[in-house]
DSSP file (Angstrom, degrees, kcal/mol; ACC not computed):
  #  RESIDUE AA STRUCTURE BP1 BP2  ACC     N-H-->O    O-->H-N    N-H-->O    O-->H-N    TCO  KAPPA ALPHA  PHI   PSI    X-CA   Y-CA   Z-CA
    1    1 A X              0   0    0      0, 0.0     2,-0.3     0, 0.0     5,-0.0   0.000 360.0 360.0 360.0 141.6  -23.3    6.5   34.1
    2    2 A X     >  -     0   0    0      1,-0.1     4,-1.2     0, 0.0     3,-0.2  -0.649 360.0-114.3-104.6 145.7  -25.1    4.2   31.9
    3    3 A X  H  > S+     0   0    0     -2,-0.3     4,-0.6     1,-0.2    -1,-0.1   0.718 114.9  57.4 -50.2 -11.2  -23.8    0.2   31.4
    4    4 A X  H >> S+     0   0    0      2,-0.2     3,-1.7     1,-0.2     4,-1.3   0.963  99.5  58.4 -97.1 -35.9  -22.9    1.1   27.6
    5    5 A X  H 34 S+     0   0    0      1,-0.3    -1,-0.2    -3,-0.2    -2,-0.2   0.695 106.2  41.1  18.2 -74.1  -20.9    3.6   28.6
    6    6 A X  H 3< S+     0   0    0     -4,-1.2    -1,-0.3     1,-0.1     3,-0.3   0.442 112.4  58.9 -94.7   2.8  -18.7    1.7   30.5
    7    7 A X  H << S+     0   0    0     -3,-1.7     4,-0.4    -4,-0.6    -2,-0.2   0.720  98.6  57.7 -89.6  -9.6  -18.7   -1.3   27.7
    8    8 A X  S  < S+     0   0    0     -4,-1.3     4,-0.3     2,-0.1    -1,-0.2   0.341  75.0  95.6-113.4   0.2  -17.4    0.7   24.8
    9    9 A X  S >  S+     0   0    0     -3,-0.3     3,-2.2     2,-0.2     4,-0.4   0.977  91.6  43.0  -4.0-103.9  -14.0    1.9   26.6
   10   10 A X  T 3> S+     0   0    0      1,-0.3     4,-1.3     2,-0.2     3,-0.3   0.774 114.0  55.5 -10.2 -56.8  -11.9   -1.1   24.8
   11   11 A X  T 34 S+     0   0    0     -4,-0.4    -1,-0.3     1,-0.3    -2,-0.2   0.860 107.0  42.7 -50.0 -29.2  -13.8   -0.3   21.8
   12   12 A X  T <4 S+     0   0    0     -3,-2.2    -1,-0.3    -4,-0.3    -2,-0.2   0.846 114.5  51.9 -98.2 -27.6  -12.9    3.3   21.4
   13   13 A X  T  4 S+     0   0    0     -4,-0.4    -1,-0.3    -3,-0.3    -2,-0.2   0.345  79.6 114.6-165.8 -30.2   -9.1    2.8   22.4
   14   14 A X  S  < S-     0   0    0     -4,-1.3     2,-0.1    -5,-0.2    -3,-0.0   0.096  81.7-105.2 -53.2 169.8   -8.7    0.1   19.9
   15   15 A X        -     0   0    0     16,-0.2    16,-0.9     1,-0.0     2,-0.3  -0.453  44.8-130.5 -75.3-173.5   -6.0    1.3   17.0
   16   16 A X  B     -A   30   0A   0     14,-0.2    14,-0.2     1,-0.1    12,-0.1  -0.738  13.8-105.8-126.8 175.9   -8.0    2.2   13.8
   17   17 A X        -     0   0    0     12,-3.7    11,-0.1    -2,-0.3    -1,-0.1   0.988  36.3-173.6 -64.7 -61.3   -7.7    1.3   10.2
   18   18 A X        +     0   0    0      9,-0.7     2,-0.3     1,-0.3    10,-0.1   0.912  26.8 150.1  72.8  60.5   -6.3    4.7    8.9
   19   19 A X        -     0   0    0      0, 0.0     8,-1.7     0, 0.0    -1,-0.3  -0.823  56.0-100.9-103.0 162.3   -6.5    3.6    5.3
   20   20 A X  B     -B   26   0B   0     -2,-0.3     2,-0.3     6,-0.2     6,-0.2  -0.561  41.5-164.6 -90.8 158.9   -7.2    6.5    2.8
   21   21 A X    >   -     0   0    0      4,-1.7     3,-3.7    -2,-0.2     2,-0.9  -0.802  36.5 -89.6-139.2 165.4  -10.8    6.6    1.7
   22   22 A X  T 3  S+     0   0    0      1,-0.3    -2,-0.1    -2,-0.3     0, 0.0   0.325 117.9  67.3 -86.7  39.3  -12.2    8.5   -1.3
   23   23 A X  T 3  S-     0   0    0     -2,-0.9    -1,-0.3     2,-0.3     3,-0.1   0.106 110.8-110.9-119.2   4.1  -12.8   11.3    0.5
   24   24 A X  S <  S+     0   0    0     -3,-3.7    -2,-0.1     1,-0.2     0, 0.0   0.082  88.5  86.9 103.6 -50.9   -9.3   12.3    1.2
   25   25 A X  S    S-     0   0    0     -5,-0.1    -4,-1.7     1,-0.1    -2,-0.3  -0.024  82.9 -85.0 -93.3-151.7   -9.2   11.6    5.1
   26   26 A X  B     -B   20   0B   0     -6,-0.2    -6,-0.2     1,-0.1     2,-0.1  -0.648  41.8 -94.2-107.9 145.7   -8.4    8.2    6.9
   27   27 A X        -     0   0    0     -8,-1.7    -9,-0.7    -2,-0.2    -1,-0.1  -0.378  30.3-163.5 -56.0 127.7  -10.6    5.2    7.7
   28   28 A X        +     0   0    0     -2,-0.1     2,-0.3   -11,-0.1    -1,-0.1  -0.165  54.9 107.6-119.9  33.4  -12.0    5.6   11.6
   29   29 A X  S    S-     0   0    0      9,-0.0   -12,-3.7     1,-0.0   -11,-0.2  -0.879  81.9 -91.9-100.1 160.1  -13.2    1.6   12.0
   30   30 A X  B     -A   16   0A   0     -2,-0.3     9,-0.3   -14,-0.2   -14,-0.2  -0.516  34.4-116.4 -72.5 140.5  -11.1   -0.5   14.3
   31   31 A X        -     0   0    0    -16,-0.9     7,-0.3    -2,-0.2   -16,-0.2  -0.393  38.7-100.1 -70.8 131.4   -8.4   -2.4   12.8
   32   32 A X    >   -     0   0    0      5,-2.5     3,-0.9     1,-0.1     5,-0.2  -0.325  57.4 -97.4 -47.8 162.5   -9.0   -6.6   13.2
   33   33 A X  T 3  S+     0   0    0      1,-0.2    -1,-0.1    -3,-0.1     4,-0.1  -0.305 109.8  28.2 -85.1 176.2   -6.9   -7.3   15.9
   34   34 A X  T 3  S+     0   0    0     -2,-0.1    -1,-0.2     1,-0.1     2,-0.2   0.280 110.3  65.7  68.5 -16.8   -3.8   -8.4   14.7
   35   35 A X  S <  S-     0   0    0     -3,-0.9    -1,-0.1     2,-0.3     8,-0.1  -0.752  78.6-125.1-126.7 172.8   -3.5   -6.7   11.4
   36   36 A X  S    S+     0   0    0     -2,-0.2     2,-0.2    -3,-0.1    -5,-0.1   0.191  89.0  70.0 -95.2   8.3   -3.3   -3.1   10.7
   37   37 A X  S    S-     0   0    0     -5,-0.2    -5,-2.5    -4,-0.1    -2,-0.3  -0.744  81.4-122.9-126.3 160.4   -6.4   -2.7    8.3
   38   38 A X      > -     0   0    0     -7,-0.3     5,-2.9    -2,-0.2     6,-0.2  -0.701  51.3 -88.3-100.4-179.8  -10.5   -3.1    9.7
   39   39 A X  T   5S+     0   0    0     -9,-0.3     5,-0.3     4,-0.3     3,-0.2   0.437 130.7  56.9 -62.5 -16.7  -12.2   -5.9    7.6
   40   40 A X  T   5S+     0   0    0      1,-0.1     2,-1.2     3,-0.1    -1,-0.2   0.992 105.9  54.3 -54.7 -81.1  -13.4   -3.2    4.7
   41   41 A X  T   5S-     0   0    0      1,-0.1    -2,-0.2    -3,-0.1    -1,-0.1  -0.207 134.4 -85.4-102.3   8.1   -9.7   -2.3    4.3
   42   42 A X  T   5S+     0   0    0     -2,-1.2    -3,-0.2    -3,-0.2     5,-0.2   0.315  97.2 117.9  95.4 -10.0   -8.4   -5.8    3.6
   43   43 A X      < +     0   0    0     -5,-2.9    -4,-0.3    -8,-0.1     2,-0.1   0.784  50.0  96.2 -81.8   4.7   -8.0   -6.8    7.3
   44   44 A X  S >  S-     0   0    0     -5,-0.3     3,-1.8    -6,-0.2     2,-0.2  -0.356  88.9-100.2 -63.4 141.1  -10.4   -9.5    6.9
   45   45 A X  T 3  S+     0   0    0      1,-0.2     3,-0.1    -2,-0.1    -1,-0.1  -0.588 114.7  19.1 -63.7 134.5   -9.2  -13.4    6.2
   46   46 A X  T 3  S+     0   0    0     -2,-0.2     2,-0.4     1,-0.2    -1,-0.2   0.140  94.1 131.4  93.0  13.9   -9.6  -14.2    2.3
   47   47 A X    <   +     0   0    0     -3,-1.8     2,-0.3    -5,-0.2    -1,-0.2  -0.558  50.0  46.2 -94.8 123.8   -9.6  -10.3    1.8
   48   48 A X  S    S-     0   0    0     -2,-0.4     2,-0.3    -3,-0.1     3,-0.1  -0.842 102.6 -37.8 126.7-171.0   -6.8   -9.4   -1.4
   49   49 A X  S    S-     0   0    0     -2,-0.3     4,-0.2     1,-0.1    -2,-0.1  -0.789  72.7-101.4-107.2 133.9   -6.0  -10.6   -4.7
   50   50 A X    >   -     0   0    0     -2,-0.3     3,-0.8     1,-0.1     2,-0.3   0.206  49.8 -87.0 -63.9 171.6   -6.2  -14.4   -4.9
   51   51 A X  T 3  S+     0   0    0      1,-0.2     3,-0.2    -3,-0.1    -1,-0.1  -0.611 113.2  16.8 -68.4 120.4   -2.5  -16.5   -4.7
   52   52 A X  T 3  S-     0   0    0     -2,-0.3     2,-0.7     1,-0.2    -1,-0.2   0.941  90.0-172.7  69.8  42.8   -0.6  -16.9   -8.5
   53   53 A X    <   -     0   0    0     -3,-0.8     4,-0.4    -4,-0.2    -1,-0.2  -0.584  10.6-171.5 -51.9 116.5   -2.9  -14.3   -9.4
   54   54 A X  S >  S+     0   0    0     -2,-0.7     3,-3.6     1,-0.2     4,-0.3   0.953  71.4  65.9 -83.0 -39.5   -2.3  -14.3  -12.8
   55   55 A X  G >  S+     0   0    0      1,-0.3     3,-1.5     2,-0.2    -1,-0.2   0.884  88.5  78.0 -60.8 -29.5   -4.1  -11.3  -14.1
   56   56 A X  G 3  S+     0   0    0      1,-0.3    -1,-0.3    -3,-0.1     3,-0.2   0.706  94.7  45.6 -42.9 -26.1   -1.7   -9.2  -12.0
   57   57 A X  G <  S+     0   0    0     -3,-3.6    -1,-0.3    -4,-0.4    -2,-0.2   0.103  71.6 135.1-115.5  24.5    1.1   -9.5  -14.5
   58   58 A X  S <  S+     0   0    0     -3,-1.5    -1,-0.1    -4,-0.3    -2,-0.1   0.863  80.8  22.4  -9.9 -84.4   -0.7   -8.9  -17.5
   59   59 A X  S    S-     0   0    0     -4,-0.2    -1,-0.2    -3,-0.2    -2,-0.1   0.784  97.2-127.8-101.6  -9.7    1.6   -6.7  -19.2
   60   60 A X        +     0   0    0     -4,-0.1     3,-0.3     5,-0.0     6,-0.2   0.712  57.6 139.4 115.5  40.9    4.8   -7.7  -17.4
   61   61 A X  S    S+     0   0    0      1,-0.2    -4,-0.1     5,-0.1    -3,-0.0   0.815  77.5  40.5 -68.8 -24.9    6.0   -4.1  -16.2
   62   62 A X  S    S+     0   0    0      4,-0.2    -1,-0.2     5,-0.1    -5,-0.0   0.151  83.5 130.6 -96.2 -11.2    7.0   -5.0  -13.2
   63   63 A X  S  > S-     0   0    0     -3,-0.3     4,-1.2     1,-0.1     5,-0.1   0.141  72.6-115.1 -52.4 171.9    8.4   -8.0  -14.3
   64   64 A X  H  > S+     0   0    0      2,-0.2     4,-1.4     3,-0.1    -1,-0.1   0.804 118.6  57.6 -57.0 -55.1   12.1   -8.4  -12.9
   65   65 A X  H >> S+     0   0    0      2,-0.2     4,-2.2     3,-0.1     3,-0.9   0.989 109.6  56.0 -33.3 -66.6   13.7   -8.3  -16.8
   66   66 A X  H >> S+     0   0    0      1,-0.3     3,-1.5     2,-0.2     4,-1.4   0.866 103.9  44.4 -59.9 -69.5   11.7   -4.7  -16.8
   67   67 A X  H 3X S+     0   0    0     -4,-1.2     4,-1.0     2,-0.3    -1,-0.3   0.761 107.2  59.9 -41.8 -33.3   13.0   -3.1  -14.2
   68   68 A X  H <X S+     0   0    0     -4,-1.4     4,-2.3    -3,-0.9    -1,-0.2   0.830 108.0  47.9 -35.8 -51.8   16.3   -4.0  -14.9
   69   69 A X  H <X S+     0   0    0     -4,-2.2     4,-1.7    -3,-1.5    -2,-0.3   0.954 102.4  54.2 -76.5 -46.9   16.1   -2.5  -17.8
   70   70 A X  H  X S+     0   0    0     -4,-1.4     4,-1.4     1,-0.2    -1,-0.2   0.488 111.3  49.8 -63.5  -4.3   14.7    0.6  -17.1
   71   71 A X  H  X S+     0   0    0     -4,-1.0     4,-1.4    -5,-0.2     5,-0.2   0.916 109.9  47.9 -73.9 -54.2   17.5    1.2  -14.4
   72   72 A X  H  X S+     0   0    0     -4,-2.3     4,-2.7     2,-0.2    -2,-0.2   0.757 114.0  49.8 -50.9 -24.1   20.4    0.3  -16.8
   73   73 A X  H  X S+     0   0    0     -4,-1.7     4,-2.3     2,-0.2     5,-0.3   0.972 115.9  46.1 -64.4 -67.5   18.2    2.9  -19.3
   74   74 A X  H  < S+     0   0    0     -4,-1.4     5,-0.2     1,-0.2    -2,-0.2   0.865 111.3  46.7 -27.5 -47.1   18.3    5.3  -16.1
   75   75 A X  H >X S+     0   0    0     -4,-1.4     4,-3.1     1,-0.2     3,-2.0   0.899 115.3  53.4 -84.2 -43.3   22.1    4.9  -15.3
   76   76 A X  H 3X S+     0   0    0     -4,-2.7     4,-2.0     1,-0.3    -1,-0.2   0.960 103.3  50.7 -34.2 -55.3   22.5    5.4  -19.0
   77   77 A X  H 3< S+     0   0    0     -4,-2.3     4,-0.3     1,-0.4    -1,-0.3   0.246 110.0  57.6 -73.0   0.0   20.7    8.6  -19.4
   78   78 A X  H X> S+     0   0    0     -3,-2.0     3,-1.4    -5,-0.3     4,-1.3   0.708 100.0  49.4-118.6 -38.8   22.7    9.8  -16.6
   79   79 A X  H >X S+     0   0    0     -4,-3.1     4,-1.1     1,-0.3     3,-0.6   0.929 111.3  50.2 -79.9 -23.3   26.0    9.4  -17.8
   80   80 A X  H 3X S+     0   0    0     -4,-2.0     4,-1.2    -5,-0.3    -1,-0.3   0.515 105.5  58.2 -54.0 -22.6   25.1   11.1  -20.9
   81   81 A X  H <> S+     0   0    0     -3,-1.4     4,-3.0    -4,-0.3    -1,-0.2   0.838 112.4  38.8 -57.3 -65.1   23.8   13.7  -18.7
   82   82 A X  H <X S+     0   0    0     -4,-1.3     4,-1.2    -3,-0.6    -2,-0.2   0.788 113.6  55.5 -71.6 -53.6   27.5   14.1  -17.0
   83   83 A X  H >X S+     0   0    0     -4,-1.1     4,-1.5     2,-0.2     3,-1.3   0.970 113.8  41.7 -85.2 -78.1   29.5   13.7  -20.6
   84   84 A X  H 3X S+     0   0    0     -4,-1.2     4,-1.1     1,-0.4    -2,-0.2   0.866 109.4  57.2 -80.5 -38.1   27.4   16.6  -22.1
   85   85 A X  H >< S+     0   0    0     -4,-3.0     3,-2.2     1,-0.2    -1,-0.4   0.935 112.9  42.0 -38.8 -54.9   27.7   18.6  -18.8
   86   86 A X  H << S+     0   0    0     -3,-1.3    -2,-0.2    -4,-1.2    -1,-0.2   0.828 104.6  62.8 -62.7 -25.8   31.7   18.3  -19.3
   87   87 A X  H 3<        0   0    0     -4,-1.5    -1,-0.3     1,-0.2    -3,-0.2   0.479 360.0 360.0 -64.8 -11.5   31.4   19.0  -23.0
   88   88 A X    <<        0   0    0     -3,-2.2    -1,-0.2    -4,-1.1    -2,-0.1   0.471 360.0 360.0 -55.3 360.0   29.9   22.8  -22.0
């Protein structure tokens, strides 16, 4: 048995990234320890989109207002859904 052999145990046993990659399957590097991602895959420190990113809210879909509304839209749509059912 050769010394690399026995050094690369730990290595191989680590968890893995198992982020999707553009090939369909899952990421096979080892995760940084402590996070769930390898250092491609965001588990690295300064890795993401910077703090009070601004460009992130651009067009403000996500905004809190927006969703709001698009549930009350939902919850409309539904009961109008229900009224024309009884109205068959």
């Amino acid at each position: 048995m050769s010394d690399h052999a026995r050094t690369t145990g730990p290595m191989l046993a680590s968890p893995r990234c198992g982020a999707k990659i553009r090939s369909g399957g899952s990421c096979r590097s080892p995760a940084v320890r402590g996070k769930r991602r390898c250092r491609m895959h965001g588990g690295a420190p300064g890795s993401g989109a910077p703090r009070g990113n601004q460009n992130a809210r651009r067009h403000g879909l996500f905004t809190g207002e927006a969703i709001a509304e698009r549930q009350q839209i939902r919850d409309l749509l539904g009961e109008a859904r229900k009224l024309l059912e009884t109205m068959k």
